[in-house]
C-alpha positions in Angstrom: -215.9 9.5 -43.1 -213.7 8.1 -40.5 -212.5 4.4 -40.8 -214.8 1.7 -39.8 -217.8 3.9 -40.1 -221.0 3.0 -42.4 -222.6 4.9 -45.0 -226.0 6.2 -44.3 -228.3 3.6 -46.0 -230.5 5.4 -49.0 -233.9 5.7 -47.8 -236.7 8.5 -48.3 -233.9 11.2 -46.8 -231.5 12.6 -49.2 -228.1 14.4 -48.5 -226.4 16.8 -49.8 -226.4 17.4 -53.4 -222.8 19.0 -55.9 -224.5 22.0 -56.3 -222.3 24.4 -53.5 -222.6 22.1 -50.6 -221.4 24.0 -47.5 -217.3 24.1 -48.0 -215.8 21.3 -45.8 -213.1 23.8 -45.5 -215.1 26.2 -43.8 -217.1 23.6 -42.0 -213.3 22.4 -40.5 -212.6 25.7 -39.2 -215.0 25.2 -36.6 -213.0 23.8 -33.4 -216.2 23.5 -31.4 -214.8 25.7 -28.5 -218.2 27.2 -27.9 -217.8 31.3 -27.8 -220.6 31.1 -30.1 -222.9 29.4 -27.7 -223.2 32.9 -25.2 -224.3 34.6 -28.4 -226.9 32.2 -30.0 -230.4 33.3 -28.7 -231.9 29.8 -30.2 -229.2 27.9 -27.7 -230.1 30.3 -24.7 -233.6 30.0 -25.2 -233.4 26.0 -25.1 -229.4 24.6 -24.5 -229.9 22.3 -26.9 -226.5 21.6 -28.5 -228.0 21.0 -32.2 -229.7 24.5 -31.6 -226.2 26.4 -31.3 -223.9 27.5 -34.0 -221.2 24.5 -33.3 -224.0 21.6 -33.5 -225.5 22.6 -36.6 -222.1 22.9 -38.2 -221.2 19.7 -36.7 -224.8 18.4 -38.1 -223.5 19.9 -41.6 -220.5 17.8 -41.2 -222.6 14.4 -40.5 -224.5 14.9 -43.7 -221.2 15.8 -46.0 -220.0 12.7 -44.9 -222.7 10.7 -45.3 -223.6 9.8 -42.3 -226.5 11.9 -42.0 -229.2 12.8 -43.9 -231.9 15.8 -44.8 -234.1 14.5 -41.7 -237.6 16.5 -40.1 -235.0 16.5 -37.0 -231.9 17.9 -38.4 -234.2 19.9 -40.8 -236.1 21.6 -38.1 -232.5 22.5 -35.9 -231.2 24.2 -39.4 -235.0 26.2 -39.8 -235.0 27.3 -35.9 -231.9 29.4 -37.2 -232.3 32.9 -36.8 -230.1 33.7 -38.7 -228.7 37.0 -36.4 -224.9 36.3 -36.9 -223.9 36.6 -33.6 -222.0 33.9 -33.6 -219.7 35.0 -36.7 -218.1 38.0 -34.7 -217.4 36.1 -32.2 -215.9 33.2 -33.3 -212.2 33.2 -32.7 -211.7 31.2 -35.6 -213.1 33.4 -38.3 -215.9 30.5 -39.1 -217.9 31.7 -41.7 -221.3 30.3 -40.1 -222.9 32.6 -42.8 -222.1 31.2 -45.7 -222.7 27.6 -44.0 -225.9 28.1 -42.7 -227.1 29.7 -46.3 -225.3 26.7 -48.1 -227.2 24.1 -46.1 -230.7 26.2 -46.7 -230.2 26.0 -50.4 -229.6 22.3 -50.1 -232.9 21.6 -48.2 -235.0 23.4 -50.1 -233.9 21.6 -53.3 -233.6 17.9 -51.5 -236.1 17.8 -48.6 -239.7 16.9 -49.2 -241.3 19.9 -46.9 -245.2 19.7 -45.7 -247.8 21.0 -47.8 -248.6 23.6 -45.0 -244.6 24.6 -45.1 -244.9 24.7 -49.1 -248.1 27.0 -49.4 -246.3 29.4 -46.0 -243.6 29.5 -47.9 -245.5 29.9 -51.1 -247.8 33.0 -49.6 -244.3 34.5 -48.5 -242.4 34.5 -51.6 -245.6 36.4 -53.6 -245.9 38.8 -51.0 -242.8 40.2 -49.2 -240.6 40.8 -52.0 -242.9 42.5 -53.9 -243.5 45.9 -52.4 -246.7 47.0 -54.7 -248.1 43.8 -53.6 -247.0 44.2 -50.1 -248.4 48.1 -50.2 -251.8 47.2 -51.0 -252.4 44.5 -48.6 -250.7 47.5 -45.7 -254.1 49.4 -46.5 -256.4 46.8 -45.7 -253.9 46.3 -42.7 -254.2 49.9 -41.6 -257.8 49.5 -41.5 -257.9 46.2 -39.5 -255.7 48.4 -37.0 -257.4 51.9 -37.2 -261.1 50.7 -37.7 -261.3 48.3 -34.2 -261.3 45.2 -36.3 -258.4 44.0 -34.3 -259.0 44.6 -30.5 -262.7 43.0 -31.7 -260.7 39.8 -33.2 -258.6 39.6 -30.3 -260.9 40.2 -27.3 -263.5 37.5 -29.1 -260.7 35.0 -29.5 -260.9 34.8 -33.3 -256.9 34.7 -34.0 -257.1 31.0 -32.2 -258.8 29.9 -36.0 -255.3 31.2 -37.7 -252.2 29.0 -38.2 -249.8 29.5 -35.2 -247.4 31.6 -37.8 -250.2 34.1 -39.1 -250.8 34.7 -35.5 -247.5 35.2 -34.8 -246.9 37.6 -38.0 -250.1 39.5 -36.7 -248.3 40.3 -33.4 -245.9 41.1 -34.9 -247.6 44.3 -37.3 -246.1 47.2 -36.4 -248.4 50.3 -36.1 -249.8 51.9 -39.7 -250.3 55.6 -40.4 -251.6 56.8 -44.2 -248.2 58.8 -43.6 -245.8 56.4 -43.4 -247.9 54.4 -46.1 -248.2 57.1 -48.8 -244.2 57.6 -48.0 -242.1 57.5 -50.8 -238.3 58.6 -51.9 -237.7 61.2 -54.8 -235.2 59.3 -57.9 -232.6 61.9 -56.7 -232.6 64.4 -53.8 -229.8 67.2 -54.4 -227.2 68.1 -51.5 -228.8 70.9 -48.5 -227.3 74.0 -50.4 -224.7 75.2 -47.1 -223.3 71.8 -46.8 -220.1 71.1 -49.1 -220.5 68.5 -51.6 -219.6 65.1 -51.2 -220.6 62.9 -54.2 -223.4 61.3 -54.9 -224.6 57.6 -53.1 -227.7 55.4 -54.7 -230.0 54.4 -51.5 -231.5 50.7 -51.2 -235.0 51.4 -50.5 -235.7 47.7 -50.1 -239.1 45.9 -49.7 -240.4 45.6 -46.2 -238.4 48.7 -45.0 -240.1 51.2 -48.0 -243.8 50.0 -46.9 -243.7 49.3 -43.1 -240.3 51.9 -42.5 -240.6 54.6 -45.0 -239.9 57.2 -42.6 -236.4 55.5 -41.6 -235.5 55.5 -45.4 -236.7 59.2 -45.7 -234.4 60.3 -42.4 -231.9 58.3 -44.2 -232.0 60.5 -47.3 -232.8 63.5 -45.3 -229.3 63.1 -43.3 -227.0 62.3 -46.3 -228.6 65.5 -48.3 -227.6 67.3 -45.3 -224.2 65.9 -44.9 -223.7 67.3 -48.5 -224.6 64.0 -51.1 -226.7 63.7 -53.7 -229.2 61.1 -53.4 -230.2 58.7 -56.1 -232.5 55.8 -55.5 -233.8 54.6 -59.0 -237.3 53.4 -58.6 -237.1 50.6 -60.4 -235.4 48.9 -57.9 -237.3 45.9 -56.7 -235.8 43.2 -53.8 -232.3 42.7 -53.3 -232.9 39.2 -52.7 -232.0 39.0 -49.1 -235.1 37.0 -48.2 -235.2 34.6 -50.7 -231.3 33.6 -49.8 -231.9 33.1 -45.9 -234.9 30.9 -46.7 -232.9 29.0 -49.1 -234.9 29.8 -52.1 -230.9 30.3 -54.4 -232.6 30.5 -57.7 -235.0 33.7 -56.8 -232.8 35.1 -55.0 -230.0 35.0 -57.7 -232.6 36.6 -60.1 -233.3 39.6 -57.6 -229.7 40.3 -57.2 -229.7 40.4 -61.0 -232.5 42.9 -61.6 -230.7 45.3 -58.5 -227.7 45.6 -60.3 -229.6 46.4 -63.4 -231.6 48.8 -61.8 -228.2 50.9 -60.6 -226.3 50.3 -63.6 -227.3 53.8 -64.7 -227.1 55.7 -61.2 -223.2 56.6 -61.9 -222.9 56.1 -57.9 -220.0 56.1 -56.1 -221.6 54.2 -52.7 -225.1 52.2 -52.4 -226.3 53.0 -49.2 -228.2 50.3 -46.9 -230.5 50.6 -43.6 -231.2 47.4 -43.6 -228.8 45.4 -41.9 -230.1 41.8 -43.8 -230.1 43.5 -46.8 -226.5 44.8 -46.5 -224.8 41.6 -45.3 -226.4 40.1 -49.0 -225.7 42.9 -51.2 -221.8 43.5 -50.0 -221.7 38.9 -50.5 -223.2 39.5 -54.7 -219.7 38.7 -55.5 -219.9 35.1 -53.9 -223.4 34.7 -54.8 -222.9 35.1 -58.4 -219.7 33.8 -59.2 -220.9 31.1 -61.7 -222.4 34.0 -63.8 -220.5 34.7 -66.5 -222.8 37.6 -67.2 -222.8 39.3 -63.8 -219.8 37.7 -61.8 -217.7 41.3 -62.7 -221.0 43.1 -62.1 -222.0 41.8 -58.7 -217.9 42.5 -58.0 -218.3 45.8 -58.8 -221.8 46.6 -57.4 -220.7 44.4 -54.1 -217.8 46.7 -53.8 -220.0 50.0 -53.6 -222.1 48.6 -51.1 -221.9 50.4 -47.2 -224.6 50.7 -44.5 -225.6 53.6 -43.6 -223.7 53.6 -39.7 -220.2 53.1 -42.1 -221.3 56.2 -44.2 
């Protein structure tokens, strides 16, 4: 806090708590010069300066100083985040907006009193998404909403204006179902193609939403490495990597899913996890960070972190 400045006054609005606040360090590194502004769709879509890269950092600062708190205001610019990274290649300054923006998350979750409605979203999200049996058998009753004329009948009567504004925007956003890509699943281990030389053998995340909705992208995954001359392993007791969980701030869950993934590869004896998923990989090569408090997996995630490569880098 600069001199002559006051504290924020205590009130129903809480600040940051000790638990990882985003790093003043990191949050200094941020000279405001604005590259990251061309590359932020929420600041192109409105030019609102607390909607870019630099003002939310700069909002992260307020509240580490105490001169800001967890308000719906600042709260809703820190949400409207897509979280894309853009802005972190091309920052001249090497800000990590990354680990800021999923610092800041963590904080509100645990010290901002969200809506009902935001608690039971949220609530529906967190049982569904990262659990892909759950997430499978809802896609069936989804296929048939698609395939059965249910849905041009809903949306030619009108009937999606009766659904929250976000389950009508998750229902445009469904992407076409087949019984194909829904019955689609990846053997534990594919060998090499036979006339290609061998070149070791890679696990492959399968992830959540990308083994229901994308099968087909994880089986031309597996299809091209076997060619190239791997062996294939994806244990099927993988469950999620906890990607989803950390972007939405939930720490605790998504701690505990990284912890079950490394588990579930412990065994694999791969030299490189494979990823499609580009939010997947960003979390799965950051375990190191993430669970550095661990005594139990800190070494583990350092290791597993250390394997990790998307698939364009293989």
């Amino acid at each position: 806090m600069n001199a002559g400045e006051t504290p924020l006054k205590p009130g129903r609005w809480r600040g940051f708590d000790a638990h990882h606040p985003p790093d003043p360090a990191e949050i200094a590194e941020c000279v405001h010069c604005g590259f990251c502004l061309a590359t932020c769709p929420t600041y192109a879509l409105w030019s609102e300066e607390m909607d870019s890269p630099r003002g939310r950092i700069y909002q992260m600062q307020m509240v580490s100083q105490g001169r800001a708190a967890l308000t719906p205001t600042l709260v809703g610019h820190m949400d409207a985040c897509l979280g894309c990274m853009a802005c972190v290649t091309a920052c001249p300054s090497g800000v990590k907006y990354d680990h800021l923006i999923e610092a800041t998350r963590a904080q509100i979750e645990r010290n901002y009193p969200r809506s009902w409605a935001d608690r039971a979203f949220r609530r529906m999200i967190f049982a569904l998404f990262p659990h892909p049996a759950r997430l499978r058998a809802l896609t069936w009753l989804l296929y048939r909403y698609q395939q059965f004329g249910l849905r041009s009948f809903v949306r030619r009567r009108g009937l999606l204006r009766a659904l929250p504004e976000r389950l009508r925007n998750m229902e445009a956003l469904l992407p076409p179902l087949t019984p194909a890509t829904l019955k689609m699943s990846i053997p534990a281990s594919i060998p090499p193609a036979p006339d290609a030389p061998a070149r070791g053998r890679v696990g492959l995340l399968l992830g959540c939403v990308q083994r229901v909705f994308y099968g087909d992208v994880n089986a031309a995954t597996a299809r091209v490495l076997a060619a190239e001359g791997f062996e294939v392993v994806a244990p099927p007791m993988q469950g999620c990597c906890g990607a989803l969980s950390l972007h939405a701030g939930e720490e605790a869950a998504a701690l505990n899913h990284a912890r079950r993934l490394i588990d579930a590869f412990a065994d694999a004896d791969v030299e490189t996890i494979v990823i499609n998923a580009a939010g997947c990989g960003s979390v799965l090569k950051d375990y190191a960070r993430l669970l550095r408090d661990d005594p139990v997996y800190a070494e583990k995630a350092q290791a597993f972190a250390a394997k990790c490569q998307d698939i364009s880098e293989v």
